[in-house]
C-alpha positions as CSV (number, residue, x, y, z in Angstrom):
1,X,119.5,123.8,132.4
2,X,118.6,120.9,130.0
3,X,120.7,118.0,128.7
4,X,120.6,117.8,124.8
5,X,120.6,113.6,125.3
6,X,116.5,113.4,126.8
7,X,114.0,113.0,124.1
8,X,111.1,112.0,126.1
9,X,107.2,113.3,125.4
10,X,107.9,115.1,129.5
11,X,110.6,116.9,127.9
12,X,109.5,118.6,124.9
13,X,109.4,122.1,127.0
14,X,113.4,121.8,126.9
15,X,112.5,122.9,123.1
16,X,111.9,126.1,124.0
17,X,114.9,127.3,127.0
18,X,116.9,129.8,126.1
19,X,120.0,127.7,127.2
20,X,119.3,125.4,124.0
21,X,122.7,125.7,122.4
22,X,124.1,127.5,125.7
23,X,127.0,125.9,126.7
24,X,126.8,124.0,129.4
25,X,129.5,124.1,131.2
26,X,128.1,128.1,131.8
27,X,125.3,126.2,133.9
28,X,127.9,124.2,136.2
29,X,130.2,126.5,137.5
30,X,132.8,125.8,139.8
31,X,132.7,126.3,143.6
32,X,132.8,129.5,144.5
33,X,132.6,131.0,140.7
34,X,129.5,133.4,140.1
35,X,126.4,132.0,138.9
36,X,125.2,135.7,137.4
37,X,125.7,135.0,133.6
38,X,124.0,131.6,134.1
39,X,120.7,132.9,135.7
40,X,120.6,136.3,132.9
41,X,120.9,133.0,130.6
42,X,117.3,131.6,132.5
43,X,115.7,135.2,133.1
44,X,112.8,136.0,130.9
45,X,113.0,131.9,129.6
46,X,109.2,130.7,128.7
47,X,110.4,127.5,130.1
48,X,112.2,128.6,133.6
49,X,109.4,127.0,135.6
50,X,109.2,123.8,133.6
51,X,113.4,123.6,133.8
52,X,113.1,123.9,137.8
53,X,110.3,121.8,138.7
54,X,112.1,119.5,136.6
55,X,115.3,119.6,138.7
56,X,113.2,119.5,141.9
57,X,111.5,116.2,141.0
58,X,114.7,114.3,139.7
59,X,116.4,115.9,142.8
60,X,118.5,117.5,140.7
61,X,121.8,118.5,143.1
62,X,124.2,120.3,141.0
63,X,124.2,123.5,138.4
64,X,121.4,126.2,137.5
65,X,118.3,124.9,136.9
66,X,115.4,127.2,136.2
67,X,117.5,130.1,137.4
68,X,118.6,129.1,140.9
69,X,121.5,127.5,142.5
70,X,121.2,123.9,144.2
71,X,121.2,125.8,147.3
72,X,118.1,128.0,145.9
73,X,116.2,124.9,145.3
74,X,117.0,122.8,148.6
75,X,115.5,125.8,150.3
76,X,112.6,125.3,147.6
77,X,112.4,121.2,149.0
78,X,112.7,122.4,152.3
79,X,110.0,124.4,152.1
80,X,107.6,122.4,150.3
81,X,108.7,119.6,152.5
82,X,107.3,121.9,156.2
83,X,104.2,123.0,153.5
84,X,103.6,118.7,153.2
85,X,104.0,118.6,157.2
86,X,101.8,121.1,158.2
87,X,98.7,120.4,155.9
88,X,98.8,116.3,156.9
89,X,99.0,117.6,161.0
90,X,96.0,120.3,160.4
């Protein structure tokens, strides 16, 4: 998911999501509420893997972001987290 308000040179892939124009609020559903037309919104993007590395490094804790749920992607920084661990103890 991209907000329309960051210009930066790190952000030109936002350019090319297929959520450009979406709106929004489709990416931030409410508690419980489905998530399905959200992620059909991020499948097939060019840009899906740009979009969620870009939520994992701002720690990015609410809404769809390159197709997965916040709880999709803290089991992403988990992950990566015991990958980190393990390569510094071997």
């Amino acid at each position: 998911m991209l907000h329309a308000t960051e210009t930066t040179a790190e952000t030109t892939w936002q350019d090319y999501a297929n959520c450009l124009g979406v709106d929004p609020d489709l990416f931030f559903p409410e508690r419980g509420a489905s998530t399905r037309e959200a992620k059909e919104v991020c499948r097939g993007c060019v840009v899906r893997e740009d979009c969620l590395e870009f939520a994992l490094a701002n720690g990015e804790k609410f809404g769809i972001w390159g197709g997965m749920s916040e709880r999709e992607r803290r089991r992403i920084r988990r992950a990566r987290a015991m990958a980190r661990r393990a390569a510094a103890t071997a």
